[in-house]
C-alpha positions in Angstrom: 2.5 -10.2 -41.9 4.2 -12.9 -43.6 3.6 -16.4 -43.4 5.8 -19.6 -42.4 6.3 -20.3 -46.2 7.8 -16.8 -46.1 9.2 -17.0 -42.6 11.4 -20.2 -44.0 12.2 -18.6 -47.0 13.7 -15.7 -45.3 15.6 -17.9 -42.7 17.4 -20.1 -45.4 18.5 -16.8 -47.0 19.9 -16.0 -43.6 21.9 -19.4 -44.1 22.8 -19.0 -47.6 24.2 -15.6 -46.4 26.4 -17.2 -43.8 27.1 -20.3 -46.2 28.1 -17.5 -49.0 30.6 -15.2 -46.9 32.5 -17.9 -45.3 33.0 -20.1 -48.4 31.1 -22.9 -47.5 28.6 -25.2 -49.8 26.3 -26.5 -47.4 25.8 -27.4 -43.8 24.3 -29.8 -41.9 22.1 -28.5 -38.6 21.4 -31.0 -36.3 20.9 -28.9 -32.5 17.3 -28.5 -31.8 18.0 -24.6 -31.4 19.9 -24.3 -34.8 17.4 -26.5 -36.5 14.5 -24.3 -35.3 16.2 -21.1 -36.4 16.1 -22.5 -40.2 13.2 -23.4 -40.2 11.4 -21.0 -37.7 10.2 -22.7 -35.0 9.5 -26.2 -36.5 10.6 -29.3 -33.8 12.7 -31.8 -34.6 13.5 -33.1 -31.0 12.1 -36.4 -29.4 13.9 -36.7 -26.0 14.0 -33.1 -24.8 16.5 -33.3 -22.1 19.8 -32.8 -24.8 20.7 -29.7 -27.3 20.5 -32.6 -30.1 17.4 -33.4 -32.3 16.6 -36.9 -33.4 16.8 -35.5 -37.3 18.3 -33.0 -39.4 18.1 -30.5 -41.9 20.6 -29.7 -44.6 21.3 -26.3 -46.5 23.0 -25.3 -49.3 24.7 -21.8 -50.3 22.4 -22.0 -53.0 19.1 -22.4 -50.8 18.6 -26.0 -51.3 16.8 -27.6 -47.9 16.2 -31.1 -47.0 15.2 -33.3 -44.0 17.7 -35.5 -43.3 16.6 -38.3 -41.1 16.1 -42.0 -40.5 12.7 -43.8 -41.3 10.8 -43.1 -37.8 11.6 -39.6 -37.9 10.6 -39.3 -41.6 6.5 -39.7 -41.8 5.6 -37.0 -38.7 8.4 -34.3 -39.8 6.9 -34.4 -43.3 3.6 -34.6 -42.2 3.4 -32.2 -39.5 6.5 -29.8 -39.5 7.6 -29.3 -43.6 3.7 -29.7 -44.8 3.7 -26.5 -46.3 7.5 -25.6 -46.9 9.6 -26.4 -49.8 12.0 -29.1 -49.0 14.3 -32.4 -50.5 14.1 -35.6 -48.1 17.3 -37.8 -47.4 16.2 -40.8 -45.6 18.0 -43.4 -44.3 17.1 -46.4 -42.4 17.2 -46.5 -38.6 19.1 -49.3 -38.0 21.5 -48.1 -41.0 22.7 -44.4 -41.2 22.9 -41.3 -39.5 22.8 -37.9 -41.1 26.2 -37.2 -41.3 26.6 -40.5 -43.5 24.0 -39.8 -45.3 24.5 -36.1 -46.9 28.2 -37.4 -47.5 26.1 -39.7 -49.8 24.6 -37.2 -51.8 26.3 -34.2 -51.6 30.0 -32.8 -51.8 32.1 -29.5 -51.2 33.2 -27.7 -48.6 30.4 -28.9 -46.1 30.3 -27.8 -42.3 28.0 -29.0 -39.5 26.4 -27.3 -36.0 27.6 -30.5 -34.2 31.1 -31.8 -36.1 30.3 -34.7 -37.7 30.8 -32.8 -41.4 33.9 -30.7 -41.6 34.2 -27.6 -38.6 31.9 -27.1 -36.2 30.1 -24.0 -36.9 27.8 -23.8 -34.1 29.2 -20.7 -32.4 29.0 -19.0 -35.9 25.5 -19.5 -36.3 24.9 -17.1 -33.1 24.0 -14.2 -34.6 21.4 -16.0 -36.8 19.7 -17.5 -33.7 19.5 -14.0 -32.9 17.9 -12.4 -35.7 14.0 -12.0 -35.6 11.6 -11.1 -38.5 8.6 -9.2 -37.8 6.4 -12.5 -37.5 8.9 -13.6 -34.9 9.0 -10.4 -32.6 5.5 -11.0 -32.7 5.0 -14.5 -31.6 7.7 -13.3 -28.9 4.5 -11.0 -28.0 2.0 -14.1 -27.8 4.9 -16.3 -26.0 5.8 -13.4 -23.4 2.2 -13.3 -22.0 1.9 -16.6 -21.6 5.3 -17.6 -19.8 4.1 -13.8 -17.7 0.3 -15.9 -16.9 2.2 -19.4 -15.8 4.9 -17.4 -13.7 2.0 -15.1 -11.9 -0.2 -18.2 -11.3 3.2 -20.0 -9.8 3.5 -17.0 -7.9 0.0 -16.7 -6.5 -0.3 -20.5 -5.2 2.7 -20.1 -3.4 2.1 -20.4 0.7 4.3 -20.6 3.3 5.3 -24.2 3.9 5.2 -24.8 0.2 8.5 -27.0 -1.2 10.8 -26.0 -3.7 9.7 -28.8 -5.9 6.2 -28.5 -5.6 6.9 -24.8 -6.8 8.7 -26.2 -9.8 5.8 -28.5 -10.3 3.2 -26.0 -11.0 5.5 -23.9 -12.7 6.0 -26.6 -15.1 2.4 -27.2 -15.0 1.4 -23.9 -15.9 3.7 -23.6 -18.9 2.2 -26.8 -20.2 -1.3 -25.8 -19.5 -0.2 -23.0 -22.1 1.5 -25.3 -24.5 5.2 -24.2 -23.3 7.7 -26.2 -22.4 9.9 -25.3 -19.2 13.3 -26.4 -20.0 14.9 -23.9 -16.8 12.5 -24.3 -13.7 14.8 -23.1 -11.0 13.7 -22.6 -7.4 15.2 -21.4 -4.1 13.6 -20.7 -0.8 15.1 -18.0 1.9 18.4 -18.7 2.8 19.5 -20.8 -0.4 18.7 -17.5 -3.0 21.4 -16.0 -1.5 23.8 -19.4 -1.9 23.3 -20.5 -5.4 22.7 -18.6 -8.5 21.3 -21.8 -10.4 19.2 -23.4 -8.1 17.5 -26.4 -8.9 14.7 -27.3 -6.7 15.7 -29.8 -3.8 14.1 -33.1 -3.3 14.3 -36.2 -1.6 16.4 -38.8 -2.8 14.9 -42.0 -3.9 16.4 -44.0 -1.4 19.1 -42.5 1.0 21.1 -39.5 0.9 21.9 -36.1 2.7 19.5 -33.7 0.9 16.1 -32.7 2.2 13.2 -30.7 0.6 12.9 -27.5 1.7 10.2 -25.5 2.3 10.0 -21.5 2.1 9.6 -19.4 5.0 10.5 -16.3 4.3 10.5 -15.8 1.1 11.4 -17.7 -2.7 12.8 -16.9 -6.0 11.0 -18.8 -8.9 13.0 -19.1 -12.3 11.5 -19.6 -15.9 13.3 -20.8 -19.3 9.4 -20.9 -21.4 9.7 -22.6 -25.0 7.5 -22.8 -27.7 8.1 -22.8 -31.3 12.5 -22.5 -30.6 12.2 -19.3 -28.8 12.6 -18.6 -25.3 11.5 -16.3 -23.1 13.2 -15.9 -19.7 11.9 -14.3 -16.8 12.6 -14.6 -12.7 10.1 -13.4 -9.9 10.0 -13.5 -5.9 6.7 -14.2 -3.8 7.3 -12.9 0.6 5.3 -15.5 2.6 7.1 -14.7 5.9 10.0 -12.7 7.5 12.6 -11.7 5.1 16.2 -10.0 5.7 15.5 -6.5 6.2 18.1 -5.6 3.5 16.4 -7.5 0.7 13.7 -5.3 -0.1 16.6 -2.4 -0.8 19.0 -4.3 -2.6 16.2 -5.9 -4.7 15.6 -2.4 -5.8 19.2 -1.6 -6.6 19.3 -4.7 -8.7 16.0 -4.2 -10.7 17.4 -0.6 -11.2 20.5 -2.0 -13.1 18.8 -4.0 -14.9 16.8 -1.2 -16.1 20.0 0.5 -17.4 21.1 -2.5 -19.2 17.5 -2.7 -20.9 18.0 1.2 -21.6 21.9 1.0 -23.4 20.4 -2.4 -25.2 20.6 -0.1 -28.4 21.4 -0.6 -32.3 24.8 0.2 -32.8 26.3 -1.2 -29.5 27.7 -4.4 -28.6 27.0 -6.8 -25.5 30.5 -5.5 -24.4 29.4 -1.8 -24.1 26.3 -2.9 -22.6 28.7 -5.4 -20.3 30.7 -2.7 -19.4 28.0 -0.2 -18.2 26.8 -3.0 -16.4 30.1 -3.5 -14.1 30.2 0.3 -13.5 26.5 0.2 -12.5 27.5 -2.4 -10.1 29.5 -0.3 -8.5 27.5 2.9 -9.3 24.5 0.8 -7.1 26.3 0.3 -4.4 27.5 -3.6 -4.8 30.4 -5.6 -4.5 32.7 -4.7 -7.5 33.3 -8.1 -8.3 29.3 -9.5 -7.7 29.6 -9.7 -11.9 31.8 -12.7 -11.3 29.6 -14.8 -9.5 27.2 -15.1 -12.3 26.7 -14.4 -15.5 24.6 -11.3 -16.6 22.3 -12.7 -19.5 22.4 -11.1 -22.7 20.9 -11.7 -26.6 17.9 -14.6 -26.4 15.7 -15.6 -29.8 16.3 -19.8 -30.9 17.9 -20.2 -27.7 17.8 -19.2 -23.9 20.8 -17.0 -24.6 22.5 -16.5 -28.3 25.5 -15.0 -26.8 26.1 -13.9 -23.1 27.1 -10.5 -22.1 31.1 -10.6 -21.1 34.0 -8.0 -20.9 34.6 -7.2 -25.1 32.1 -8.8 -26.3 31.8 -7.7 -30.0 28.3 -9.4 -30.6 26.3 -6.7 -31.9 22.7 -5.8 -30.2 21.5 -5.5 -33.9 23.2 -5.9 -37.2 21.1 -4.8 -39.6 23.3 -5.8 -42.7 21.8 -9.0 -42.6 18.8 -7.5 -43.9 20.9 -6.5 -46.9 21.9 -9.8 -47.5 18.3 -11.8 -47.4 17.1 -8.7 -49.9 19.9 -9.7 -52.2 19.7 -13.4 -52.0 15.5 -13.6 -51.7 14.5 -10.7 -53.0 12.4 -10.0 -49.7 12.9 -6.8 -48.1 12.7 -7.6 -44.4 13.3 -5.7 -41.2 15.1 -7.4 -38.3 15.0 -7.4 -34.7 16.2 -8.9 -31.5 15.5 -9.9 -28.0 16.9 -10.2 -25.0 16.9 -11.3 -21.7 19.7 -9.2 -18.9 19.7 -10.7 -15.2 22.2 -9.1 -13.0 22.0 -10.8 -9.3 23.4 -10.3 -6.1 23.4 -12.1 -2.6 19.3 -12.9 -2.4 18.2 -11.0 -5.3 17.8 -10.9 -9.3 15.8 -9.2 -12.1 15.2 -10.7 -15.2 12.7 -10.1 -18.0 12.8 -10.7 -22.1 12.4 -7.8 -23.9 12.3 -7.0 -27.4 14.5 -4.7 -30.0 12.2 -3.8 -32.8 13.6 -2.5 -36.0 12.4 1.0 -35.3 14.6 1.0 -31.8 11.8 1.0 -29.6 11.4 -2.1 -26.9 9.2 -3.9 -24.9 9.0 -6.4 -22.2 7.0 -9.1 -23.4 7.3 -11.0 -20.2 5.5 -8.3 -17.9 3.5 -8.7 -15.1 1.7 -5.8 -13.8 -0.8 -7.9 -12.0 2.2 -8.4 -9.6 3.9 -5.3 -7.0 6.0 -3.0 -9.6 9.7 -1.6 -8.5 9.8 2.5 -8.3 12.7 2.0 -10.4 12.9 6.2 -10.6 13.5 6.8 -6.6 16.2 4.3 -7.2 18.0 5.4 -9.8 16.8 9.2 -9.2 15.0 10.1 -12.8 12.4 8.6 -14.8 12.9 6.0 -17.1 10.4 4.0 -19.7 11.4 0.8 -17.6 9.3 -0.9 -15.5 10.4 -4.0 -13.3 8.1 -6.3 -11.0 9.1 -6.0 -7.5 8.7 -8.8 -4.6 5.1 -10.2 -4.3 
């Protein structure tokens, strides 16, 4: 298996490729996904509530790379993050610069950025290179899978009727942490409020006055996971019964869980996130929703270097897998390198959801990497009336 010298090697190809086609001479990545993509997995974030790092990394179309950053950032990325990989330094001081400023200093040409302070803002470009994954990559998708599967099933099990949303949260966050994972998305609803909101942050108390209590499940409670380690994400939702829930949950839960199983199943080389979008309004239908339950939420779609690379929606042209880009790293590195992808589908409807990672291997073949047999599993074929290589985790 290849190592991170490789790894970065093979991701600045991926950049030159993009630099190369579109005419460009260098760009200048500054997001904390975009920055981990090029560099394939390294951190250059210091507050982590934002989508921008504190420093930067520049790239040429002719595979030039170099930190660009100010004189705090400087001393740990070098040290800790580019120890081992081959790249140029353009420092600045912090009370004097910023990156933009300072690649105008030393470089020239037709120069883009993921953020718009140099030239277009290419950010939406770079999707299908946050989406790429190199063998090594599927493979720490493996490693982070079971451990965002462990938090979420030791979330689920301390769960007791009574519990509050944000206590839920807590040890969600807890256990990610515990597993060195950060837990950017830690969404929680009890009972009643699963069926109302689609993205629902825990409730608490307000520091000092306000309408909002904490709630406390009953019934029963979805629990929601974004887990992040290394720039990839793995995405995963579960339910835990404590009490009395509506006697239709347990059937539409199954009916959800089965379209997600189709979605996983037409994820295939050769197809788009449109034809995969489009099966997935017919199997609304087909499943015996709402036609429309699409629109009050969006369905999920290609993950890797961020939660989602690009979102399913009507006509979406992003391919599930474009191999070509293989091609183009052979021609520019001289590696031959076989590419994959992940992804993470979550169709809802009123009180329910399923949503697990999975990955695309170059062969074609998939797996769920966020699994959890330990917990109830769906019989996903008296749903959908024939056997399928799926398996989905049903209400614990």
């Amino acid at each position: 298996m290849m190592n991170e010298v490789e790894l970065f090697r093979v991701r600045i190809a991926l950049i030159q490729a993009f630099l190369q086609d579109n005419g460009y001479d260098g760009i200048l990545l500054s997001r904390v996904d975009n920055f981990a993509m090029a560099t394939g997995g390294k951190r250059n974030y210091i507050w982590v509530a934002t989508d921008m790092g504190a420093n930067s990394l520049f790239v040429t179309k002719d595979g030039r790379a170099c930190f660009v950053g100010n004189t705090i950032e400087f001393p740990r990325q070098m040290d800790e993050e580019f120890l081992t990989l081959d790249c140029g330094v353009c420092k600045f001081p912090w009370y004097d610069g910023d990156p933009a400023g300072a690649v105008q200093k030393s470089f020239s040409g037709t120069l883009v950025s993921d953020d718009g302070t140099i030239g277009e803002n290419v950010n939406d470009q770079l999707a299908v290179l946050r989406a790429l994954l190199t063998p090594i990559e599927l493979e720490k998708y493996h490693r982070l899978g079971r451990l965002a599967a462990d938090a979420m099933v030791a979330t689920i099990e301390a769960i007791e009727s009574g519990m509050a949303e944000a206590d839920i949260a807590a040890r969600l966050i807890a256990e990610g942490s515990k597993r060195r994972c950060l837990v950017p998305v830690a969404l929680v609803a009890a009972d009643e409020r699963i069926a109302k909101y689609r993205h629902p942050l825990p409730t608490e108390a307000p520091l000092v006055s306000g309408s909002l209590a904490e709630r406390k499940v009953k019934g029963y409670v979805m629990v929601v996971g974004c887990f992040l380690r290394e720039g990839l994400v793995a995405s995963m939702t579960r339910f835990k019964q404590v009490g009395d829930i509506p006697k239709h949950i347990p059937d539409a839960f199954g009916r959800i869980c089965a379209l997600d199983a189709l979605m996983q199943e037409a994820s295939q080389p050769g197809k788009t996130l449109g034809d995969v979008f489009a099966l997935c309004q017919q199997g609304y239908r087909d499943l015996g929703f709402p036609e429309d339950e699409w629109h009050n939420h969006h369905q999920g779609g290609a993950t890797g270097y961020a939660a989602r690379t690009c979102k399913g929606a009507p006509g979406e042209t992003f391919p599930v897998l474009d191999a070509t880009w293989a091609q183009r790293v052979e021609e520019i590195a001289g590696i031959n390198v076989a590419l994959g992808a992940a992804f993470a589908w979550n169709p809802s409807a009123a009180g329910v959801k399923s949503e697990d990672t999975f990955i695309l291997l170059p062969d074609g073949s998939k797996e769920i990497v966020t699994a959890t047999p330990q917990l109830p599993q769906v019989d996903l074929a008296a749903v959908l009336g024939r056997q399928t290589d799926v398996v989905k985790t049903g209400i614990a």
